[in-house]
ZAMARGU-4260 file (C-alpha; in steps of 0.2 Angstrom, whole numbers, plus 5000, padded with zeros to 4 digits):
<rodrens>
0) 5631/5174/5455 | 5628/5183/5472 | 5613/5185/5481 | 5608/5201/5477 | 5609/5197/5458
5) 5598/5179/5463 | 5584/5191/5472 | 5583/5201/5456 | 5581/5190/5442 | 5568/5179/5454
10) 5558/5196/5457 | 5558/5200/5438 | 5554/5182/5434 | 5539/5181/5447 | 5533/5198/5438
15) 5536/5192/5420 | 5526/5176/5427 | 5512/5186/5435 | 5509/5199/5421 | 5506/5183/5409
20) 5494/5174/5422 | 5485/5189/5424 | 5485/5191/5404 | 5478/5174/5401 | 5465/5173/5417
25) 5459/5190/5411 | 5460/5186/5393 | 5447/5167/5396 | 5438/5169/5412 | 5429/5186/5406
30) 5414/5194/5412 | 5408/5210/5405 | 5415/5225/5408 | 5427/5216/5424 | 5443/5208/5424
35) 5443/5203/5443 | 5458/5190/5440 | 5467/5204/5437 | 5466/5212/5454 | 5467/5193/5459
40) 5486/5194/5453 | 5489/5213/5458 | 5487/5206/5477 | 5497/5190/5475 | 5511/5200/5467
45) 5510/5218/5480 | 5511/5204/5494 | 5525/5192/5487 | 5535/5208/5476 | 5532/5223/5482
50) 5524/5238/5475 | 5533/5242/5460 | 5536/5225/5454 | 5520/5221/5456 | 5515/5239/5445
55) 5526/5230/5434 | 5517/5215/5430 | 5501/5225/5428 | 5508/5234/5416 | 5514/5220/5409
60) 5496/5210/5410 | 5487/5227/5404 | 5497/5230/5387 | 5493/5212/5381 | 5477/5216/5383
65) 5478/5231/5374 | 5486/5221/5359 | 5470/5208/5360 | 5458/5224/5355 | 5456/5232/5374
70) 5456/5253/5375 | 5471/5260/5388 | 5458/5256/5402 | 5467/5236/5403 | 5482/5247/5409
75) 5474/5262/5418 | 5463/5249/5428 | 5478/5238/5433 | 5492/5249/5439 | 5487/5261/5452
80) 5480/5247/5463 | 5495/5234/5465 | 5505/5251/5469 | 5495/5257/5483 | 5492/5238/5490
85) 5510/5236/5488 | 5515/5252/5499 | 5501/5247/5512 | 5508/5230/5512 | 5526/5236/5514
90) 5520/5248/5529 | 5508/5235/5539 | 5511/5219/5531 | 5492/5215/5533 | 5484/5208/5517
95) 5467/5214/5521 | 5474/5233/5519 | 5483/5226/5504 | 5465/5219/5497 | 5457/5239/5501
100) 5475/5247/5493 | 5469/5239/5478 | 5452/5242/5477 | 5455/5262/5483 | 5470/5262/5469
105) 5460/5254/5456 | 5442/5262/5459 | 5446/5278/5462 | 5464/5283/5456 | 5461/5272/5440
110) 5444/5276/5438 | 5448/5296/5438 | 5463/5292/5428 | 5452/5284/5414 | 5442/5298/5411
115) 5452/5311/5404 | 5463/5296/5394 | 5447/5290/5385 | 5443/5306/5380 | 5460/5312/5371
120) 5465/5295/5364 | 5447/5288/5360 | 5437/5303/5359 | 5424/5295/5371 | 5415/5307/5381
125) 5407/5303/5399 | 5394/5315/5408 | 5406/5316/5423 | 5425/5313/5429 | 5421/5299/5440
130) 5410/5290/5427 | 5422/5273/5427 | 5424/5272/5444 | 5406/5261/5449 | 5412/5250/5435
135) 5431/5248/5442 | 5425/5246/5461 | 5416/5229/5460 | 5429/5223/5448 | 5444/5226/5459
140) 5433/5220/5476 | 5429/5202/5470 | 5447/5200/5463 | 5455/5207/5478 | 5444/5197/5489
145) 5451/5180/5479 | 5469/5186/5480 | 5468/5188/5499 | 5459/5170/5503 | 5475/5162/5492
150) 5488/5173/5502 | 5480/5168/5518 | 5479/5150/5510 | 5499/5153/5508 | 5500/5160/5523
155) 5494/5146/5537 | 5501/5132/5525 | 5520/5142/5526 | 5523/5143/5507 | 5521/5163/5505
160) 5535/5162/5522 | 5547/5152/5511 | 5544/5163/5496 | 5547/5179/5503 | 5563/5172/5510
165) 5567/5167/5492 | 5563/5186/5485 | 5572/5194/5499 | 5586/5185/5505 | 5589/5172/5490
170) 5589/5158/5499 | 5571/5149/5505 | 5571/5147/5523 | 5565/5132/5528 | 5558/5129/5548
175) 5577/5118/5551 | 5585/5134/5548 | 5577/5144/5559 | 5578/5131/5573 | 5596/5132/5572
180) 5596/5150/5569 | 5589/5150/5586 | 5569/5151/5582 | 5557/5162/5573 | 5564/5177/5566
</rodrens>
């Protein structure tokens, strides 16, 4: 198998893993009206997979939920943050803009999205368009901010180095190679 083929079924593994942690975290460590670990997971996966993977896995993680008795908010409230995140991530690669990607995408995209989505396929009527998003803000801000202190974690001990080599390249790169590569890439 080559390379290329090595770097896809690791992403879709990693995103088939995240989707299901963010399933189970959100699904036992609840509090009401907030799932924070799953914007916890939609940071972890927009740094380490990219924006549409990590879409993916929220997706993944927000129709489990809906199968456990949730409304379309478990999917509404999870996709549009990891996708922005991601694309900031991409552009800067700095985690805190990742964190505010997810929180922007979540809060306000999600948060208008959910509005007119409860209204046809539940029948639920809010007084105005933006009624979701005070509820989606806070949820997304705490679990973004536990997403970035575990990337940062990742970060300074070298572990989120040698698993982006691993989703990229297909092969970790470990501190020996790039020594005799020559030094840091």
């Amino acid at each position: 198998m080559n390379d290329r083929n090595t770097v896809t079924i690791r992403k879709m593994v990693l995103t088939a893993m995240l989707g299901c942690l963010a399933f189970v975290l959100s699904t036992f460590v609840y509090f009401p009206q907030m799932a924070p670990f799953q914007h916890f997971v939609d940071v972890i996966a927009a740094v380490l997979l990219g924006p549409w993977y990590a879409c993916a896995a929220a997706f993944l993680a927000g129709i489990l939920r809906m199968m456990t008795g949730r409304t379309i908010q478990a999917v509404v409230g999870a996709i549009f943050g990891p996708i922005l995140g991601g694309l900031l991530y991409r552009r800067f690669h700095n985690v805190f803009l990742t964190a505010i990607g997810e929180v922007l995408g979540t809060g306000f995209i999600g948060g208008s999205v959910a509005y007119p989505l409860m209204t046809k396929f539940y029948g639920v009527t809010q007084p105005n368009w933006w009624f979701y998003i005070p509820f989606y803000i806070p949820s997304a801000a705490m679990g973004a901010a536990m997403g970035v202190m575990v990337v940062l974690i990742l970060k300074k001990t070298g572990v989120l180095a040698r698993m982006q080599a691993a989703l990229t390249t297909g092969r970790p790169e470990t501190a020996a190679a790039r020594n005799q590569a020559g030094g840091k890439r």
